[in-house]
C-alpha positions in Angstrom: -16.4 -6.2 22.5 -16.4 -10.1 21.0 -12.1 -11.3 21.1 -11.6 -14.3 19.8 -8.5 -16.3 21.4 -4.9 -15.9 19.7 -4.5 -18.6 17.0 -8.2 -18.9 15.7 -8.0 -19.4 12.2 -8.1 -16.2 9.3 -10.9 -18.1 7.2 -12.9 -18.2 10.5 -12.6 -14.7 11.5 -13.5 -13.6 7.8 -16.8 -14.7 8.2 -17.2 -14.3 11.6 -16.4 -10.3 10.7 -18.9 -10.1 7.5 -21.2 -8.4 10.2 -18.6 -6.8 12.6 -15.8 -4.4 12.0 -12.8 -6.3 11.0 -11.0 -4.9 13.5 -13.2 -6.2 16.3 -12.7 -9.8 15.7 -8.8 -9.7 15.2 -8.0 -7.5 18.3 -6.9 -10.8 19.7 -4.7 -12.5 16.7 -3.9 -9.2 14.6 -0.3 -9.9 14.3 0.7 -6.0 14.5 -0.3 -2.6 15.9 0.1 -1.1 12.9 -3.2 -3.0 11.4 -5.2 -3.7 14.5 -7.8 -0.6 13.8 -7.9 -1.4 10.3 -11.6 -1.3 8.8 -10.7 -2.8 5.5 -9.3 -6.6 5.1 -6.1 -5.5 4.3 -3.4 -6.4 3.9 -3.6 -9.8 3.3 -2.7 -12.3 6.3 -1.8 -16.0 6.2 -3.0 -18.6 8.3 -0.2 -20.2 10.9 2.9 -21.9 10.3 4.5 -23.9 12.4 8.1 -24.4 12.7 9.4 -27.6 11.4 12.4 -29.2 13.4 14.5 -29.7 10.3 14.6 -25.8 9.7 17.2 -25.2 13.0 20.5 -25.1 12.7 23.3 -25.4 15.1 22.5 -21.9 16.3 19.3 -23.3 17.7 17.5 -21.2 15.7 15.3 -21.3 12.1 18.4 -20.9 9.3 18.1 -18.3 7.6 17.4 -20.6 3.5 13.8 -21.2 5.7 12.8 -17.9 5.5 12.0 -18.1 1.9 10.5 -21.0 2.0 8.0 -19.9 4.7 7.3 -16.6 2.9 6.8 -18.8 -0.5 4.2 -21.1 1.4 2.2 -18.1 3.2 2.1 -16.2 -0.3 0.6 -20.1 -1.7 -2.8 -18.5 0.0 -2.7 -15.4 -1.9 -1.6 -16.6 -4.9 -4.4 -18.8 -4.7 -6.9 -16.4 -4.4 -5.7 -14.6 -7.1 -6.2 -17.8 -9.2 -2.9 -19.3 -9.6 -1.8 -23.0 -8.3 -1.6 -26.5 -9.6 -5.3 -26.3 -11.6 -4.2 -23.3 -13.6 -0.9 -25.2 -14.5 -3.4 -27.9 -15.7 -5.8 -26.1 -17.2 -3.4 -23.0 -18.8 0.2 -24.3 -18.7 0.9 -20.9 -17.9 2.3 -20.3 -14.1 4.1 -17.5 -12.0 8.1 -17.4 -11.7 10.1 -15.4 -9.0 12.4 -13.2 -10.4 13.8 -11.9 -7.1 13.5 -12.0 -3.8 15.0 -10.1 -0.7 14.9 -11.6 2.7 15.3 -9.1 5.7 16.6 -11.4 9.1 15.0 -8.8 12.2 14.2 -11.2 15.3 15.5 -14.7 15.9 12.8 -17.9 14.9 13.0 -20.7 17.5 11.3 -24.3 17.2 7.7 -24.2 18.7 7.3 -20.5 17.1 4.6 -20.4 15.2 4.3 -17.8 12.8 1.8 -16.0 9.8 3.1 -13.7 7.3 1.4 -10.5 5.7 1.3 -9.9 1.9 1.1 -6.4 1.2 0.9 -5.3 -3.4 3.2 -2.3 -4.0 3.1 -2.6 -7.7 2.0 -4.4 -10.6 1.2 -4.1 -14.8 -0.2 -6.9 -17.0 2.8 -9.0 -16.5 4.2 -8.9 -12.8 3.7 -8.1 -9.5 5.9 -6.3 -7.1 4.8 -7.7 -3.1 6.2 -7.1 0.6 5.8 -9.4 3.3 6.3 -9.2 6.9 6.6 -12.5 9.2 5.2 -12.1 12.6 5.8 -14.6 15.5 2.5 -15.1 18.3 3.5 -12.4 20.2 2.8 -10.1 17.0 7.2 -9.3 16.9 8.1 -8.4 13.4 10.3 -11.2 12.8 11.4 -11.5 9.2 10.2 -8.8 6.1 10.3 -10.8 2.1 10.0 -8.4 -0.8 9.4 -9.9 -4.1 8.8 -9.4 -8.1 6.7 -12.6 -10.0 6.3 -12.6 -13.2 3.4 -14.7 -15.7 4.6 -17.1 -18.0 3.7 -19.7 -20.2 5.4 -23.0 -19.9 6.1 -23.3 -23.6 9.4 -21.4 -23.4 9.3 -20.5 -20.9 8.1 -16.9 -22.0 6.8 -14.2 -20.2 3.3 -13.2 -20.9 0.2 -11.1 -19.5 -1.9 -12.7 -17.2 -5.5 -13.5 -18.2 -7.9 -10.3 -17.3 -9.8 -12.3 -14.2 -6.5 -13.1 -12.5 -5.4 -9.1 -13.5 -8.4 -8.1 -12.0 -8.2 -9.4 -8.4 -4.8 -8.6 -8.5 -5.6 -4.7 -9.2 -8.6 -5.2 -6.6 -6.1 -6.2 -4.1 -3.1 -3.8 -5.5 -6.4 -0.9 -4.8 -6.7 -1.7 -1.6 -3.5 -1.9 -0.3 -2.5 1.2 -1.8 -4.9 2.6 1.0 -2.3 1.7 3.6 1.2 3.2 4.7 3.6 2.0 2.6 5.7 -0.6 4.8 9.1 0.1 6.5 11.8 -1.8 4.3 10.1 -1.5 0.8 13.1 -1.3 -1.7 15.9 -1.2 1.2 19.1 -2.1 0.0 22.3 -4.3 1.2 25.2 -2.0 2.5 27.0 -1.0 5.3 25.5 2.0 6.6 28.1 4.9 7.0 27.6 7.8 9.8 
C-alpha cells in the first residue's frame, strides 16, 4: 500500500487518488479515524494552516477570536469551489454573508501547530447553507468544531437572494454527498451548563 508522508498537499493527493481508493493515499495525512476508510472524497478537507504568532495570547496558546478566522480561511477553499470569491463579487455584485457562527474550544492550539479543517453540508435551500467544521491539529486531535449558516445576497441592499443554479448545483452535489456520512458529533449543540 502507496502512504504518502503527513503534510503532502490535498490538491496533490486528489490526483494522485483519481486511480487509487481515496483512502489509500490519505492513510498518512487523513486528519481523523472517523474518515480514513472513506471511499468517497468526502467531506471536504482544507489544505494546512499554520499558526501565525500574533494569534497567542498570554496563555501561550491560539485565543480563542482566531478560531473563526481559521475556520473562515479553510471554508475560502470551499467556498471557492462552489463558485463564490472576489471574481463573482466582480462579475455578480452578489456575495455570501454569515449569519451565525458557533465556535466549540476542545484541545488547546499552540504556535508551530499546524492545522486543516473539515467542511462537512448539513443543510441547504436556494438561499443558505447550513455547514460544520472540525479543526484538526497534525496529530489528527479534534481541536476546535465551527458550525455555521451563509446566506446569498446581492450587494445592492444588501438583500438576500437565491443563488444562481450552477453555484446551487455544486452545493446540492456536495450537500448529496455528505449526507452519505454520520452526521458529526456537535451539530446544533447548545451553550448551557449541563445539569446531572
Amino acid at each position: 500500500m502507496q502512504v504518502w508522508p503527513k503534510g503532502t498537499d490535498l490538491a496533490t493527493l486528489r490526483r494522485l487518488s483519481l486511480c487509487i481508493p481515496l483512502h489509500t493515499a490519505l492513510s498518512g495525512a487523513y486528519p481523523n479515524q472517523r474518515y480514513r476508510h472513506m471511499t468517497q472524497p468526502a467531506p471536504f478537507f482544507s489544505n494546512w494552516l499554520e499558526i501565525e504568532p500574533g494569534w497567542i495570547d498570554y496563555n501561550n496558546h491560539l485565543n480563542m477570536g482566531y478560531y473563526p478566522v481559521i475556520f473562515d480561511r479553510t471554508s475560502d477553499e470551499v467556498f471557492s469551489l462552489f463558485g463564490f470569491g472576489p471574481k463573482y463579487i466582480a462579475a455578480t455584485n452578489q456575495t455570501t454573508f454569515s449569519l451565525e457562527f458557533h465556535v466549540r474550544y476542545l484541545k488547546e492550539v499552540k504556535l508551530g501547530d499546524r492545522v486543516r479543517a473539515s467542511f462537512h453540508v448539513i443543510d441547504h435551500d436556494a438561499k443558505r447553507f447550513h455547514y460544520f467544521q472540525e479543526l484538526f491539529n497534525e496529530d489528527g486531535v479534534l481541536c476546535a468544531t465551527g458550525e455555521g449558516l451563509t446566506v446569498h445576497v446581492t450587494l445592492d441592499g444588501p438583500k438576500v437572494i437565491p443563488m444562481p443554479e450552477d453555484i446551487l448545483s455544486r452545493i446540492a452535489a456536495m450537500a448529496a454527498e455528505h449526507a452519505k456520512l454520520e452526521r458529526p458529533e456537535g451539530v446544533g449543540s447548545r451553550v448551557g451548563i449541563r445539569r446531572s
